[in-house]
Short mmCIF file of the C-alpha atoms (twelve columns), coordinates in Angstrom:
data_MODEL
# 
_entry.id   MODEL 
# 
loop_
_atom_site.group_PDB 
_atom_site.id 
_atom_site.type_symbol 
_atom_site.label_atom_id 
_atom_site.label_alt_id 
_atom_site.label_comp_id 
_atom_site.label_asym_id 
_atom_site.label_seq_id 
_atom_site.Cartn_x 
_atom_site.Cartn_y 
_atom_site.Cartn_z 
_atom_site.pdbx_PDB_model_num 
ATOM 1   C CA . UNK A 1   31.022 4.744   9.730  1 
ATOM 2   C CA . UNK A 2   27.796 4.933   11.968 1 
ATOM 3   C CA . UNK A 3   24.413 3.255   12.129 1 
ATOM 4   C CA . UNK A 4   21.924 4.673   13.016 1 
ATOM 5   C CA . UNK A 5   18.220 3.329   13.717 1 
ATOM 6   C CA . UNK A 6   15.417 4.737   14.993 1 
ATOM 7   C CA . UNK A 7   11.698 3.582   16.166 1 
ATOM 8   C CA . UNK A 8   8.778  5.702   15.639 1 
ATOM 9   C CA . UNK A 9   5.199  5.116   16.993 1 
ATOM 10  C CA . UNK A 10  2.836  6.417   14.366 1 
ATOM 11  C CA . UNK A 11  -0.278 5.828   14.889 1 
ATOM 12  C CA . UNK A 12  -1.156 1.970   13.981 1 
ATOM 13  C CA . UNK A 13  2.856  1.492   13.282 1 
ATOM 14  C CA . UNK A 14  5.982  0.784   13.927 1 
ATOM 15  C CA . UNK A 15  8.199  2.580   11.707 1 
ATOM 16  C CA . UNK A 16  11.857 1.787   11.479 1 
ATOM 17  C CA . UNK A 17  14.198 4.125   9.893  1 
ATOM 18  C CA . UNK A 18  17.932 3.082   9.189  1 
ATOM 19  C CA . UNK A 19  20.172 5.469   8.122  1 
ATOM 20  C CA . UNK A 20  24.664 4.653   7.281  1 
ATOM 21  C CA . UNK A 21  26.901 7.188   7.269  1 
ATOM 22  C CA . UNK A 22  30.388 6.602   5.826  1 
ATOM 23  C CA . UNK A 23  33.410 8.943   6.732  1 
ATOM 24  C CA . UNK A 24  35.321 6.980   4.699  1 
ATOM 25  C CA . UNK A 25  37.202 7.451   1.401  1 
ATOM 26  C CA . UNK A 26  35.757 4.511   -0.577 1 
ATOM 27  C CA . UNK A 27  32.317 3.051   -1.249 1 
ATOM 28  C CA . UNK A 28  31.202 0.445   1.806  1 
ATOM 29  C CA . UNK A 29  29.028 -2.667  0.759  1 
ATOM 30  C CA . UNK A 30  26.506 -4.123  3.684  1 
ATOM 31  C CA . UNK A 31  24.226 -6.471  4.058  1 
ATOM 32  C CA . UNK A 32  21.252 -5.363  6.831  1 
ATOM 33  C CA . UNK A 33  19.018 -8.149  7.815  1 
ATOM 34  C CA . UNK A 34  16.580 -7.221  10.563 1 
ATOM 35  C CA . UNK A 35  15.152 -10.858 11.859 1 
ATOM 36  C CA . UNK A 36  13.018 -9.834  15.373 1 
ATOM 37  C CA . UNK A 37  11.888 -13.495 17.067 1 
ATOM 38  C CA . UNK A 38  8.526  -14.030 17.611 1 
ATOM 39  C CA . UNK A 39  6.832  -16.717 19.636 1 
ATOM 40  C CA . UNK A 40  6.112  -19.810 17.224 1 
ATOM 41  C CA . UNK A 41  3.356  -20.920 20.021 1 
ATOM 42  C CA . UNK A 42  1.522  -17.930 19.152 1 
ATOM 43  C CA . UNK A 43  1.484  -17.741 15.736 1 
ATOM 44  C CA . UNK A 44  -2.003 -18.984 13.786 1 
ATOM 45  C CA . UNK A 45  -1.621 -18.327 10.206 1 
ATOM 46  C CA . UNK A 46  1.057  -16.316 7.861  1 
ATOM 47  C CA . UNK A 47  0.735  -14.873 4.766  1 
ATOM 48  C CA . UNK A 48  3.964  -14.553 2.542  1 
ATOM 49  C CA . UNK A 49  4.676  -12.636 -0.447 1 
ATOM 50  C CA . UNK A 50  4.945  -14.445 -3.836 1 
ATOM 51  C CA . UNK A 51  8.490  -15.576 -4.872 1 
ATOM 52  C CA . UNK A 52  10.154 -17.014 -8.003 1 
ATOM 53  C CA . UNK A 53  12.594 -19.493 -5.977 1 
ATOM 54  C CA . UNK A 54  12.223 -21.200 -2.685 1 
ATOM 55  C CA . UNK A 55  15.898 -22.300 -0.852 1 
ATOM 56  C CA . UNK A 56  15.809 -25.000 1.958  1 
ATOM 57  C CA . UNK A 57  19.202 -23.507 3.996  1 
ATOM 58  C CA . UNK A 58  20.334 -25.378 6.830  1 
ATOM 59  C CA . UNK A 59  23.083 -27.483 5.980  1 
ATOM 60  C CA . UNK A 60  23.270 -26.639 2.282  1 
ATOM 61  C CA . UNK A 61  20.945 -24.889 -0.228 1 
ATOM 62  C CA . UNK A 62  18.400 -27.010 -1.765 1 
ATOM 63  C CA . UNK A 63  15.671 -25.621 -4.353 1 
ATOM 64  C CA . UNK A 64  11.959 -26.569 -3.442 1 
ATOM 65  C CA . UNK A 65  9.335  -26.358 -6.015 1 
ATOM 66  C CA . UNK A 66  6.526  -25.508 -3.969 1 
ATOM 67  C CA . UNK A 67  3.933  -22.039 -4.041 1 
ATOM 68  C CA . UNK A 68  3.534  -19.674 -0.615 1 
ATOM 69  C CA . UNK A 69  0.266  -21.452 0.008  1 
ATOM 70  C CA . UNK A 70  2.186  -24.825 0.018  1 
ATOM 71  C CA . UNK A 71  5.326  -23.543 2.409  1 
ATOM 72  C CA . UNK A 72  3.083  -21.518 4.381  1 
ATOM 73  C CA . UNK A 73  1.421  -24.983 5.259  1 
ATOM 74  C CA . UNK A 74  4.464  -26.678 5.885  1 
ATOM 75  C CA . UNK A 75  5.441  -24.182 8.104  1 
ATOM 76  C CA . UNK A 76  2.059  -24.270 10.153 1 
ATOM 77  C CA . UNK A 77  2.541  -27.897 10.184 1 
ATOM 78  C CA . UNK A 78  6.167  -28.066 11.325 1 
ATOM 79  C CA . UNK A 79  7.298  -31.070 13.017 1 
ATOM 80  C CA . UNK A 80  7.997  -30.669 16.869 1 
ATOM 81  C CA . UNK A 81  11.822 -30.391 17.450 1 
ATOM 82  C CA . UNK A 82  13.257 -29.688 14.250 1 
ATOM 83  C CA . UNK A 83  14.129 -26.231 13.210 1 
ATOM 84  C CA . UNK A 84  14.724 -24.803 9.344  1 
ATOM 85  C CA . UNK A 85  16.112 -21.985 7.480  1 
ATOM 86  C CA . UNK A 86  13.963 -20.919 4.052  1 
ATOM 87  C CA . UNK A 87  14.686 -18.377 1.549  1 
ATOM 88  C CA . UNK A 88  12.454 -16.684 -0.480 1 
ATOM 89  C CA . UNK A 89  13.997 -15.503 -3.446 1 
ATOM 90  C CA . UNK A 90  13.317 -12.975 -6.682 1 
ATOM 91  C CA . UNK A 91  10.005 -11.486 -4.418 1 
ATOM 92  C CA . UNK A 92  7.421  -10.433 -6.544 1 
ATOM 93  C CA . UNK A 93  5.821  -8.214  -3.419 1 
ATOM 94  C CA . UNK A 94  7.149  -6.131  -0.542 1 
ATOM 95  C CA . UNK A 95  5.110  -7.154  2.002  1 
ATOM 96  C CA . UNK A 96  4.507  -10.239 4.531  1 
ATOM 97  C CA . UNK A 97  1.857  -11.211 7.408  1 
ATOM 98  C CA . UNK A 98  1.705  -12.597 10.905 1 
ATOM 99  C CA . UNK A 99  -1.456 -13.261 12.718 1 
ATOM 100 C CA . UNK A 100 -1.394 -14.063 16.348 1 
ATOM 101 C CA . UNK A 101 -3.291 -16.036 18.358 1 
ATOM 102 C CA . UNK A 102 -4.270 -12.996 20.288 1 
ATOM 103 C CA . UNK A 103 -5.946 -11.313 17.200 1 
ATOM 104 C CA . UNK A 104 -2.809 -9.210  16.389 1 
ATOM 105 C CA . UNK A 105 -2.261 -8.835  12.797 1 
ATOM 106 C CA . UNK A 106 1.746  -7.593  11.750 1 
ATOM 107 C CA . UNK A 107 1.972  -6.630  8.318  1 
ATOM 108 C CA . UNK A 108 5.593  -5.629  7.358  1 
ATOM 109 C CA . UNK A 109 6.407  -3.267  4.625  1 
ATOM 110 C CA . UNK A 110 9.960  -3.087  3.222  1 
ATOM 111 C CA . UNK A 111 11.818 -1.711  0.285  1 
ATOM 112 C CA . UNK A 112 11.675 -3.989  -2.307 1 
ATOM 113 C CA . UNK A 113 14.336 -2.938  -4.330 1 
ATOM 114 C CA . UNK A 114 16.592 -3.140  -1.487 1 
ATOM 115 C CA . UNK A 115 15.386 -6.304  -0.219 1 
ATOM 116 C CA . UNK A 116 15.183 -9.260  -2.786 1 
ATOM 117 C CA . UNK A 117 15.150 -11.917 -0.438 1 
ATOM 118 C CA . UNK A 118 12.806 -13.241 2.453  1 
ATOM 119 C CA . UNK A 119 14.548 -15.642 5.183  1 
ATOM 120 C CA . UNK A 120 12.330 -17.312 7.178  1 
ATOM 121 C CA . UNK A 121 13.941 -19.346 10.624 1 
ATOM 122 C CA . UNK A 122 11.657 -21.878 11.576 1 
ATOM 123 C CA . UNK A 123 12.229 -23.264 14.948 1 
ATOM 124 C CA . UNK A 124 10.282 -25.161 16.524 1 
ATOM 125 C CA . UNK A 125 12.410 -26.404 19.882 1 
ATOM 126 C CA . UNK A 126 14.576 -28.032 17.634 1 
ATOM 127 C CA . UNK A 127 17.913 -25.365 18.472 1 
ATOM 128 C CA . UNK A 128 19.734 -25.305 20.181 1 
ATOM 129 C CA . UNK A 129 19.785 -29.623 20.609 1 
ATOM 130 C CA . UNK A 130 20.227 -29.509 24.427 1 
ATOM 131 C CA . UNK A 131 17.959 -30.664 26.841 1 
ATOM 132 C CA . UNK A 132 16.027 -27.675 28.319 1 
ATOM 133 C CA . UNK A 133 17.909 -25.047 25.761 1 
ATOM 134 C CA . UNK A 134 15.120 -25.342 22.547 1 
ATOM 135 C CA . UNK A 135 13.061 -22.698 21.851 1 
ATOM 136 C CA . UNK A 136 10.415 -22.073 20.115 1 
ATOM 137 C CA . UNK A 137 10.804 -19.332 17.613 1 
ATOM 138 C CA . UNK A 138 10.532 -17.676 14.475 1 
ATOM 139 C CA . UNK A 139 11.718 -15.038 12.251 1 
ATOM 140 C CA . UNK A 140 10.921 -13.437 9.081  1 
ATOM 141 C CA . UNK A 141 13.900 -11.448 7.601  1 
ATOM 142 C CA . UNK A 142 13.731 -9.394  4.188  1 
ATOM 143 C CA . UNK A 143 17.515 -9.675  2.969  1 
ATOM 144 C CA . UNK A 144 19.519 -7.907  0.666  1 
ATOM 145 C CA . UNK A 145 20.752 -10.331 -1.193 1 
ATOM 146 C CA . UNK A 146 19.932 -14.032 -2.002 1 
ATOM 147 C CA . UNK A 147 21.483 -15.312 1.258  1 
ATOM 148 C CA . UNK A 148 22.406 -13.710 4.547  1 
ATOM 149 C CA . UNK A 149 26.183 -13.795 3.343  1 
ATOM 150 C CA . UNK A 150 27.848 -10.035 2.636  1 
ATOM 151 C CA . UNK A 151 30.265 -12.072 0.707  1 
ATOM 152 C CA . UNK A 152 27.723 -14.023 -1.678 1 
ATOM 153 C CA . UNK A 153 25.607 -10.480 -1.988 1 
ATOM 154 C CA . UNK A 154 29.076 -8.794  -2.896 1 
ATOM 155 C CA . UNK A 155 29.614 -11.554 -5.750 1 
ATOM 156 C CA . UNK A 156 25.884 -11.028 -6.839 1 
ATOM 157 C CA . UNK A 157 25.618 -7.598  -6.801 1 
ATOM 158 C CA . UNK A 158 23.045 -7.345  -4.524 1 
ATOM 159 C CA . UNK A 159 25.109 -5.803  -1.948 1 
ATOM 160 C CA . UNK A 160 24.038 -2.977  -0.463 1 
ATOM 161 C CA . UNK A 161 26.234 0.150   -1.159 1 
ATOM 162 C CA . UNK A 162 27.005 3.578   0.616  1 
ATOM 163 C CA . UNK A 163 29.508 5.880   -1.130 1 
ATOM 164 C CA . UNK A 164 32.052 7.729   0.141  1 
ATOM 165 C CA . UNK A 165 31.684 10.489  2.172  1 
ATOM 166 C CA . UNK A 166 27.679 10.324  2.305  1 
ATOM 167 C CA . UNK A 167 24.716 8.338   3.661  1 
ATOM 168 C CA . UNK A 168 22.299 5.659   3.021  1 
ATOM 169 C CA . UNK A 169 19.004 5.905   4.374  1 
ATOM 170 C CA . UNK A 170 15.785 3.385   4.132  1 
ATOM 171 C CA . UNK A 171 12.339 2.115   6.121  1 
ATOM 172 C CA . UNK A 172 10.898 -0.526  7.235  1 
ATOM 173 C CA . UNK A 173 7.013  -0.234  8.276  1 
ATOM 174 C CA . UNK A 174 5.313  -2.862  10.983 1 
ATOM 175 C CA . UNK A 175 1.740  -2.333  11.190 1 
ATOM 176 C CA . UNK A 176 -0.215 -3.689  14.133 1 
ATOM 177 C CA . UNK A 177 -4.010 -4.011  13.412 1 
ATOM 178 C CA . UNK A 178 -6.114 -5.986  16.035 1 
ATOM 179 C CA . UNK A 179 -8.819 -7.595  13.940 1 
# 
């Protein structure tokens, strides 16, 4: 098996192309969840695609009932050293937002029919919990899958899946706008 992923500057974008080869002799499930951290400090607003289900993750799932306008104020609002762990699930849209502070705009594009899930860390110098260790972070992860467990997306059948002897290719588009 190899992975393969390439960056390509086009233009306004950031285009990421993933690509699995198996050499094997039997079918390989995989779970790829690409979760780049960005610098809570500079984020100003967010703009998330719709969902049917909203998990709370950290120490064990809880469903909120709550809309993207709702959870995008929560996380805007965050309390100072706590961090959290949010799943969107059942996405009704391929496609999610981050405005800087600067004026940058980051609209990511992904496959929705790969990528059923959105994870969103939340971490706002609440992790690590050691003095002069926090951070303040974030990440927004599309996920195959309704968790980032290969197991649980196995058992759902939301696995990804290359077959034998072939490959597995998909993209995922950043575009930076300054506006």
């Amino acid at each position: 098996m190899t992975f393969h992923r390439n960056l390509i500057f086009e233009n306004d974008q950031l285009v990421w192309d993933f690509r699995l080869e198996n050499y094997g002799k039997e079918a390989l499930y995989f779970q790829h969840i690409m979760h780049p951290l960005m610098p809570l400090q500079q984020i100003s607003d967010i703009k998330l695609p719709d969902f049917i289900e909203l998990y709370y993750t950290i120490n064990k799932d809880s469903q909120l009932n709550i809309s993207r306008d709702e959870l995008k104020t929560l996380l805007l609002n965050h309390d100072k050293a706590s961090a959290s762990m949010f799943i969107l699930r059942n996405l009704k849209e391929n496609q999610f937002s981050v405005m800087m502070k600067t004026g940058i705009k980051l609209t990511v594009n992904f496959p929705l029919n790969l990528f059923s899930s959105l994870g969103i860390w939340w971490n706002k110098s609440g992790y690590p919990d050691e003095k002069n260790h926090q951070r303040s972070e974030c990440a927004l992860e599309p996920i195959s899958g309704n968790s980032s467990m290969l197991k649980d997306a196995f058992n759902e059948g939301l696995a990804l899946k290359v077959e034998q002897e072939t490959s597995f290719s998909w993209r995922i588009n950043w575009i930076v706008q300054k506006v």
